[in-house]
C-alpha positions in Angstrom: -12.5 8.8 58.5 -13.2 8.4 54.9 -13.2 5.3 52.9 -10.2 6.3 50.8 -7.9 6.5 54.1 -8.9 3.2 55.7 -7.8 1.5 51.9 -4.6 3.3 52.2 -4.2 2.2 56.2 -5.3 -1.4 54.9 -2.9 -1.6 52.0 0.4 -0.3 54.1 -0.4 -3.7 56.2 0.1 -5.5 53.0 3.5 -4.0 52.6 6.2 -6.7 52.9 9.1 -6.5 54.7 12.5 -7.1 52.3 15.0 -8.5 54.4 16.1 -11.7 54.4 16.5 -13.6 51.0 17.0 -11.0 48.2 15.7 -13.7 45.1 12.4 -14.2 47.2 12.0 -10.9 48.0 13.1 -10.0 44.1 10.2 -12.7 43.2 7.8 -11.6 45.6 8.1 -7.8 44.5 8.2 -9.0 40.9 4.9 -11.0 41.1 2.9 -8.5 43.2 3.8 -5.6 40.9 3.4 -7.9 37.7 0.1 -8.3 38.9 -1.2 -5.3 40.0 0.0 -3.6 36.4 -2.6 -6.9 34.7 -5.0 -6.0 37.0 -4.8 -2.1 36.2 -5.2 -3.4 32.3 -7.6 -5.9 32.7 -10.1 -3.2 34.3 -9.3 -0.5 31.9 -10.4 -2.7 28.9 -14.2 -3.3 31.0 -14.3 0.5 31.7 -13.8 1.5 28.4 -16.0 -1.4 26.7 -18.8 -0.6 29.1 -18.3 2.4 31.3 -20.4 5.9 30.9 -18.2 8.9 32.1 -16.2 10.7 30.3 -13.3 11.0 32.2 -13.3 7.8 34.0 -13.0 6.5 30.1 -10.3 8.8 29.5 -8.3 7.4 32.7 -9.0 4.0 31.8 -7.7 4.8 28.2 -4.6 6.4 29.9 -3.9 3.4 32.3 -3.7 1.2 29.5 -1.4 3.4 27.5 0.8 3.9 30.5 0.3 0.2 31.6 1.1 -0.8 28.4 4.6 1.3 27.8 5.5 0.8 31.7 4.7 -2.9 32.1 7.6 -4.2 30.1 10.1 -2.1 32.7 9.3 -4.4 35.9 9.2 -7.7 33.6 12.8 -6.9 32.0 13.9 -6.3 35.2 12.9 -9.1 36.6 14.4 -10.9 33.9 17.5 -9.2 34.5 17.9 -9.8 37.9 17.2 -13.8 37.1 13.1 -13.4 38.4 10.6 -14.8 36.2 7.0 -13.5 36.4 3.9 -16.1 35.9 1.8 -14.0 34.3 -1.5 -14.8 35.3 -3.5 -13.0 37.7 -4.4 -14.3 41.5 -8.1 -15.3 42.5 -8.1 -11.7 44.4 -7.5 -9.9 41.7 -9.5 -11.9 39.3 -12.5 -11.5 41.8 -12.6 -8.0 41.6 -12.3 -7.9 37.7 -15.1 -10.4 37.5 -17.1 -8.0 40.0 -16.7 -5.2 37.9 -17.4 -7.2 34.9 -21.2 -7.5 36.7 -21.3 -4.4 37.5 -24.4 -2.6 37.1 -23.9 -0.5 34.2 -25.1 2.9 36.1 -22.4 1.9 38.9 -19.7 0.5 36.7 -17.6 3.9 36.7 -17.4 4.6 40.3 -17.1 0.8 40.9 -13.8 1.2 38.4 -12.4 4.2 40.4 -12.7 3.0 43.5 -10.9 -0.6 42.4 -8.5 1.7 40.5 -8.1 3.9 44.0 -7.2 0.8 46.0 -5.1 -0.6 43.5 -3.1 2.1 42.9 -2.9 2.9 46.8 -1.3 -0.6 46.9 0.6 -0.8 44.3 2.1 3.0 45.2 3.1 1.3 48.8 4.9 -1.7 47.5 6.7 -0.2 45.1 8.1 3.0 47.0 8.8 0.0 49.8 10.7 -1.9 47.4 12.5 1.0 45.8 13.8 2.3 49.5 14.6 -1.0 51.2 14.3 -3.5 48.2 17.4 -5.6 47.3 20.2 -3.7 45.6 19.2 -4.6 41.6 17.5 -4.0 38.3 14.1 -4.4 39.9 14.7 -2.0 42.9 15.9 1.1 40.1 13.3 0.1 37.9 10.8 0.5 41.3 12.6 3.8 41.8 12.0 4.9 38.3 8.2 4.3 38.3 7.2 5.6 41.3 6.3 9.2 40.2 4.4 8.0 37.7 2.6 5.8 39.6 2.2 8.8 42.4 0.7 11.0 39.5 -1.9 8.4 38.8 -3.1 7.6 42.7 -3.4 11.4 42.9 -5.6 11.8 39.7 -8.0 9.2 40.9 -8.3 10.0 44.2 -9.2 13.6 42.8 -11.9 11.9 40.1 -13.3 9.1 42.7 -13.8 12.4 45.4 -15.9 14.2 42.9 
């Protein structure tokens, strides 16, 4: 089995369940997707700063564009359904940027694909999760409305981390 499918088998463990409470599970979605979109920035800006491929650049440079127009869509909809986000990143997720940020130059790129593969592996499970059997809301149509998008990317990077 290849790397790539264990991450995906790992990060569909990670999935929560919805039930229950519909503000915690609005706050819980909120924060892990709030996150995951800082953590997607966050790394673009080393890969571009400090990366050598071409078109791992050019996907970093993309992330942050898409990032960057799509990130406000979770946070008002949070906002909208009475959520608020803390902005600030987890130790996990600030681990891995501060991994890549010592990255070996001559392994940064693939080091950023792979963290971008995982990432958006994870991300792509919680939010199709939350847009099924999420709480009835602005967060779970904005969830529904980002999902292709967030399927385009996880299948452009699988394809550039497989090369």
């Amino acid at each position: 089995m290849r790397p790539i499918h264990l991450g995906l088998i790992a990060c569909l463990g990670a999935v929560p369940a919805w039930g229950g409470d519909d503000i915690a599970a609005k706050q819980q979605f909120a924060e892990k997707a709030s996150m995951a979109n800082m953590f997607e920035i966050e790394a673009a800006k080393i890969e571009i700063a400090n990366g050598r491929a071409i078109d791992a650049k050019q996907f970093a440079r993309d992330m942050l564009r898409d990032h960057g127009r799509g990130g406000p869509l979770p946070t008002d909809a949070a906002k909208q359904d009475g959520v608020t986000i803390s902005g600030s990143l987890d130790a996990e997720y600030q681990r891995k940027l501060d991994a890549l940020r010592k990255s070996d130059v001559s392994n940064l790129d693939q080091a950023y694909l792979s963290t971008q593969v995982t990432a958006h592996q994870q991300t792509y499970a919680l939010v199709k999760a939350y847009a099924k059997d999420g709480p009835n809301g602005n967060l779970k149509n904005t969830a529904a409305k980002i999902l292709p998008d967030l399927h385009m990317h996880l299948t452009r990077v699988q394809g550039m981390a497989n090369k």
